[in-house]
Structure formats: structure tokens, C-alpha cells
C-alpha positions as CSV (number, residue, x, y, z in Angstrom):
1,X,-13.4,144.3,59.4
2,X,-13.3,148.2,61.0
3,X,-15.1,150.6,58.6
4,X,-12.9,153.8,58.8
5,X,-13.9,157.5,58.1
6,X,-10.6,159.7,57.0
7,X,-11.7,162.9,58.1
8,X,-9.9,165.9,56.5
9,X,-10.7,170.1,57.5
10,X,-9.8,171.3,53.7
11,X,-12.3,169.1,52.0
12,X,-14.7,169.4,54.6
13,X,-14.8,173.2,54.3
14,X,-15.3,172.9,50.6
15,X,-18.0,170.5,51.1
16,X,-19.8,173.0,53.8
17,X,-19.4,175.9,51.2
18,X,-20.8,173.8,48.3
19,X,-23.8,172.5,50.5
20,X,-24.5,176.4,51.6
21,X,-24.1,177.6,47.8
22,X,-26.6,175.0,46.6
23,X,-29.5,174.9,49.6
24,X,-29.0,178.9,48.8
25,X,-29.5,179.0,45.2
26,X,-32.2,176.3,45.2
27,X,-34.2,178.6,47.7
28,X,-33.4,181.3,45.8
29,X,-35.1,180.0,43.1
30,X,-37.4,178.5,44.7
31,X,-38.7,182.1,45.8
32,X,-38.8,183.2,42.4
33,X,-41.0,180.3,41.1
34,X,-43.4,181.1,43.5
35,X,-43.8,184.7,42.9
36,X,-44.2,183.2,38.8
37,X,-47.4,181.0,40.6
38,X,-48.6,184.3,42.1
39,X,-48.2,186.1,39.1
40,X,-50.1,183.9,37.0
41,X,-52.6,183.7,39.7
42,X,-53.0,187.7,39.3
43,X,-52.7,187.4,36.0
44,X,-55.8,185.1,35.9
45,X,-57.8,187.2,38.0
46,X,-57.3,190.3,36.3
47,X,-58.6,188.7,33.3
48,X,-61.8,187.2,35.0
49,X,-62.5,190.7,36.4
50,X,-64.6,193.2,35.2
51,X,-62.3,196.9,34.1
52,X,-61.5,198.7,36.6
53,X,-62.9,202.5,36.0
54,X,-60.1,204.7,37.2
55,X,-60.9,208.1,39.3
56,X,-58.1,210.7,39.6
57,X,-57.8,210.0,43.3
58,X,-54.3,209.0,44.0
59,X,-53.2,205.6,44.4
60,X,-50.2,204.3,47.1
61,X,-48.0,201.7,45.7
62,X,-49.6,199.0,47.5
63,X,-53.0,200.0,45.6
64,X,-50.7,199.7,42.0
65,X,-49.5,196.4,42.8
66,X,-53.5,195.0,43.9
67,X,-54.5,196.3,40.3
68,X,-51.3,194.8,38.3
69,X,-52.6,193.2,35.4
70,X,-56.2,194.3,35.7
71,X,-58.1,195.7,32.6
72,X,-58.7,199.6,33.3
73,X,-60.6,202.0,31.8
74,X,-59.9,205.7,32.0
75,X,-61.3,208.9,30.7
76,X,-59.3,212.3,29.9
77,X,-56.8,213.1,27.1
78,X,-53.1,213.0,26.3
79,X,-50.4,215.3,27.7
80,X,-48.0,214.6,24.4
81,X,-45.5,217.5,25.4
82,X,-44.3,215.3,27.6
83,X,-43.8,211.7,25.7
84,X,-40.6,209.7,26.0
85,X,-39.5,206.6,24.0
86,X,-38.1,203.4,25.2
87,X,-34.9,202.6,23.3
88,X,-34.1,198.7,22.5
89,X,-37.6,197.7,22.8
90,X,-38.0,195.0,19.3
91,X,-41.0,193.4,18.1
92,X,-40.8,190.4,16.0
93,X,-37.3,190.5,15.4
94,X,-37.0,194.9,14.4
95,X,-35.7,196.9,16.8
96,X,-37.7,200.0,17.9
97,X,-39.0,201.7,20.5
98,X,-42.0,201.6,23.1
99,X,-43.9,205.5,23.4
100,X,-44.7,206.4,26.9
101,X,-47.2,209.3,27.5
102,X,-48.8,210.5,30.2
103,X,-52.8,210.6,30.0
104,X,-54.4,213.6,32.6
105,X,-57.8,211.9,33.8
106,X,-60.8,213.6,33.1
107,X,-61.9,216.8,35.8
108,X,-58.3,216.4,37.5
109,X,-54.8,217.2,37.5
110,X,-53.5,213.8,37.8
111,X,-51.7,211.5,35.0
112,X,-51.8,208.0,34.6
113,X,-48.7,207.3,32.5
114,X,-49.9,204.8,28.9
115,X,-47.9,202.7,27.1
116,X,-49.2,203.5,23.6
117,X,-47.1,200.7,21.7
118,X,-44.4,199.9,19.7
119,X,-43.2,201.7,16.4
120,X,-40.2,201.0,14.5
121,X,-36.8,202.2,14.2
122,X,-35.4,204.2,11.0
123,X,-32.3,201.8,10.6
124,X,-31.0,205.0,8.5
125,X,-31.8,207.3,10.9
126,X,-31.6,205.9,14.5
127,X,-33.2,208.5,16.3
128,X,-35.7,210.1,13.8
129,X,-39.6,208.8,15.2
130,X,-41.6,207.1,12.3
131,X,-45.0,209.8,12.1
132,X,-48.0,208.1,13.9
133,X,-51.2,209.4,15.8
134,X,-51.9,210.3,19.4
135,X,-55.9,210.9,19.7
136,X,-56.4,214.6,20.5
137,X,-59.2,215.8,23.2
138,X,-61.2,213.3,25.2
139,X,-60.9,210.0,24.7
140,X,-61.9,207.0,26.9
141,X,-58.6,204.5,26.4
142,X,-58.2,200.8,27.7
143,X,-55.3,198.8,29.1
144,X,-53.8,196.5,31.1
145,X,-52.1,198.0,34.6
146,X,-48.6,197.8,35.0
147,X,-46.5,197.9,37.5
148,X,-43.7,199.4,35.0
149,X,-42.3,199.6,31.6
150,X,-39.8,196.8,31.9
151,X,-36.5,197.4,32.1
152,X,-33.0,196.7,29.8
153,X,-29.6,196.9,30.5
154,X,-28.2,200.3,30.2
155,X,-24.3,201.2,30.2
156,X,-23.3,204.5,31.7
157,X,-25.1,207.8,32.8
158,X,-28.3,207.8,31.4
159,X,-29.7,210.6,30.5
160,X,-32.0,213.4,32.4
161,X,-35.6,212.9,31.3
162,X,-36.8,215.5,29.0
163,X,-39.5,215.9,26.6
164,X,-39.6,213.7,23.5
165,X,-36.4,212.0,24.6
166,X,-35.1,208.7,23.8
167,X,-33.8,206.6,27.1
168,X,-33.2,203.2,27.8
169,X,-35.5,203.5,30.8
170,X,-37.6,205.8,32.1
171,X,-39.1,206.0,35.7
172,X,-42.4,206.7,36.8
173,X,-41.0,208.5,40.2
174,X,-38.4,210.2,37.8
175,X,-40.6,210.8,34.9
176,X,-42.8,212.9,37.7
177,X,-40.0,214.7,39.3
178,X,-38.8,215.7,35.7
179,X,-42.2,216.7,34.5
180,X,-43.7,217.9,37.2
181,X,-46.7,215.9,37.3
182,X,-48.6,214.0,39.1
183,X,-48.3,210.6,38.4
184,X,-50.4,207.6,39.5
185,X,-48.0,204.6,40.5
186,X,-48.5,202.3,37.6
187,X,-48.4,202.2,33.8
188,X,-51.6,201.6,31.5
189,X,-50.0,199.6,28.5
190,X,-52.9,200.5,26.1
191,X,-54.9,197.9,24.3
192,X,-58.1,200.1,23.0
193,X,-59.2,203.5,22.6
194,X,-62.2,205.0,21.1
195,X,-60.3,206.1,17.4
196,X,-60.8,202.4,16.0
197,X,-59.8,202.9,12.6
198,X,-56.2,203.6,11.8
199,X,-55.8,207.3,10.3
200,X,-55.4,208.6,7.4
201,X,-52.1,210.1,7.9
202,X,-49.5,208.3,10.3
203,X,-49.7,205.4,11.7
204,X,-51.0,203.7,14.9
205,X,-48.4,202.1,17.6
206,X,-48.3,198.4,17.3
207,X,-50.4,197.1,20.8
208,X,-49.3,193.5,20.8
209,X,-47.8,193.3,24.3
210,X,-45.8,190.3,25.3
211,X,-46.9,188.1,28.2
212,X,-45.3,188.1,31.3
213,X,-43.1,185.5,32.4
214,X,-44.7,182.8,33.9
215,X,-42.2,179.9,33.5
216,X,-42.3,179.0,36.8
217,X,-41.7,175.3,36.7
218,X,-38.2,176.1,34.7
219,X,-37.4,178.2,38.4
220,X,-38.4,174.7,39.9
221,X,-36.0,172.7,37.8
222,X,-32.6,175.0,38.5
223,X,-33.9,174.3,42.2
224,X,-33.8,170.8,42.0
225,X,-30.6,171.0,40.3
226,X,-28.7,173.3,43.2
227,X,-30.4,170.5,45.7
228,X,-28.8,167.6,43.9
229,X,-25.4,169.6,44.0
230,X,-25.6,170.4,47.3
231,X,-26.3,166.1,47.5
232,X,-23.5,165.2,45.3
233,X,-20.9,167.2,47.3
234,X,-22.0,166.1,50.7
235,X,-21.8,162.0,49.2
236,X,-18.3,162.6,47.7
237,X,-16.9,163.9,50.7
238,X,-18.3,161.4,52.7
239,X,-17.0,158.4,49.7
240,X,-13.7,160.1,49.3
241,X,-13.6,160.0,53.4
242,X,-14.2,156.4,54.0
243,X,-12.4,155.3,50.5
244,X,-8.8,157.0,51.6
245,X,-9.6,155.4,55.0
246,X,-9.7,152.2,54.3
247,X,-7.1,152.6,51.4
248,X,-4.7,153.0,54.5
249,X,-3.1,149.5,55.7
């Protein structure tokens, strides 16, 4: 008996365009399942790693992203004119914001911009800041380096960046233009500073940062799935083609 192959352009081209879609989209995430690998790798060593002390000289961007996720240690004091707050930023379920100030190191004009921490939203008042404490004069603050603040979706114009102002997302190129400072290319998301007690009046931001995501073996199972449709689609055309084939008397 002849085996027969029914070859047809329409299915064909759909098969091609399915194969392309899946091989893409399982590279795609491919790619971003190894960038969670390196991440956690960087992650790891920033741990192991003893703080990094950091000097007012400036930093390029490539410098930022060798530090992200090291332990730093810098010296100098708050510039609280010019604090912003992150909108939509909730902890534990309550909505509230994330307070971003920039920190002027110690014998220099230059700013390293610090995550302070969270504080909650007034549900009865959206935009009024719950009272809490910023240290005043010299203080020698820790963190965790950052490469930014995170970002959330944001609908329409946002607004210009202005002191005390409550955005979606803030900028560290935008925060500097708007401020005129000098900024160093990462964020500091606080973790210690030298006032270890909370005060008596106000309140301390909440310094329980999320982990990055790491899931990178959920990037490798989408990329196993686009493979196997990419698989599937390339088999049925080739069934379909040698069933209606051999259908044929």
C-alpha cells in the first residue's frame, strides 16, 4: 500500500506561524529564567559579602548593577525637603506607601536615594502621611542596593516630581533632574540605622522588604509548554496531512 502525504499551503502556513510563536515564547522565557539564576546567584553573593562602605565618588550604571543586592553602609544625613512617597505599595494585605529620601553622604554633595520603608494609608484620608521619624544630623544607615524602587502600573500623565509628593513611580534620573541633585544610580532600601529604638513620638517605617523574584523554574515550565505547542502543531499537520491523504480513494 502507497503512504500518501496531502499537502495543503493554508494549514501549512498556520502550522509555520504556530511553530515560530512557540520556539519564540519558549526562548523568551527561557531568557528570563536565566536572568532569575543570575539573580539569585547575586543575590547569594551579596549576602556572603562583607558591606560595602560607600564614598561620595560617583558611580556609572554598570558600577550600580555590580553592587545590586549588596549590604552597604553609608554615612551622612537625610535631605527630607525633598522626600516622595510611592503610591499602591501594600504590606500584608493594607495598602500604603513606600518613603523615598535622598541621603547626602558625608563631606560631599552627592545623594544616595534610601528606601526608608513602608507606612500605612489613612483609608479616611488617602493622601494625609501617618507622622513617623526621619533621624536628623549624622547618622550611619544600612541597606541593601537596589537597582530601583519597583515599579506599578500607572494610568495617565503622571505627575511632575515635587517635594513631598505622592506618585505611582518615581525615577532616579527624574527624581535628580527635578531636584537638582546629584544622585548615585541605585537605591539603598534601608534595613538599619544607628536610632535603634523606636521614638517617642511617631513612628518608624516598616523595613520588611520582599524578596526578589527568583522563581525561575516556573519561567522553565511555560518554556516547556510553548516547546510542546510548537510539537503538537507541527504533528497535527503532518496527521491531518497523511490522514486526508489516504482518506482519498
Amino acid at each position: 500500500m502507497r503512504i500518501r502525504f496531502h499537502f495543503r499551503w493554508i494549514p501549512f502556513v498556520v502550522m509555520l506561524l504556530l511553530v515560530a510563536l512557540g520556539v519564540s515564547l519558549a526562548q523568551w522565557q527561557q531568557r528570563r529564567g536565566d536572568e532569575k539564576v543570575a539573580r539569585a546567584a547575586r543575590l547569594e553573593a551579596g549576602n556572603q559579602a562583607a558591606p560595602l562602605a560607600l564614598t561620595a565618588a560617583p558611580m556609572l550604571p554598570a558600577d550600580a548593577q555590580a553592587i545590586e543586592y549588596r549590604r552597604v553602609t553609608v554615612t551622612g544625613h537625610f535631605a527630607s525637603a525633598w522626600t516622595v512617597y510611592l503610591d499602591n505599595r501594600p504590606y500584608k494585605g493594607q495598602a500604603g506607601f513606600h518613603v523615598l529620601t535622598p541621603f547626602q553622604i558625608d563631606g560631599s554633595a552627592t545623594h544616595v536615594l534610601v528606601a526608608q520603608g513602608w507606612l500605612p494609608r489613612n483609608n479616611a484620608e488617602r493622601t494625609r502621611i501617618p507622622d513617623y521619624t526621619t533621624p536628623a544630623g549624622t547618622v550611619t544607615i544600612s541597606g541593601i542596593a537596589r537597582l530601583n524602587a519597583g515599579h506599578v502600573m500607572e494610568l495617565g500623565t503622571a505627575p511632575a516630581l515635587a517635594p513631598h509628593a505622592i506618585v505611582q513611580n518615581a525615577d532616579i534620573g527624574q527624581l535628580a533632574q527635578a531636584s537638582g541633585l546629584a544622585l548615585q544610580p541605585f537605591i539603598l532600601e534601608q534595613t538599619v540605622d544607628s536610632t535603634a529604638t523606636v521614638p517617642a513620638s511617631g513612628q518608624l517605617p516598616v523595613r520588611d522588604w520582599p524578596a526578589p523574584d527568583l522563581g525561575a523554574d516556573k519561567h522553565r515550565g511555560y518554556a516547556f509548554q510553548w516547546y510542546a505547542l510548537a510539537l503538537m502543531a507541527f504533528l497535527f499537520f503532518v496527521f491531518t496531512g497523511f490522514r486526508r491523504a489516504n482518506k482519498q480513494p
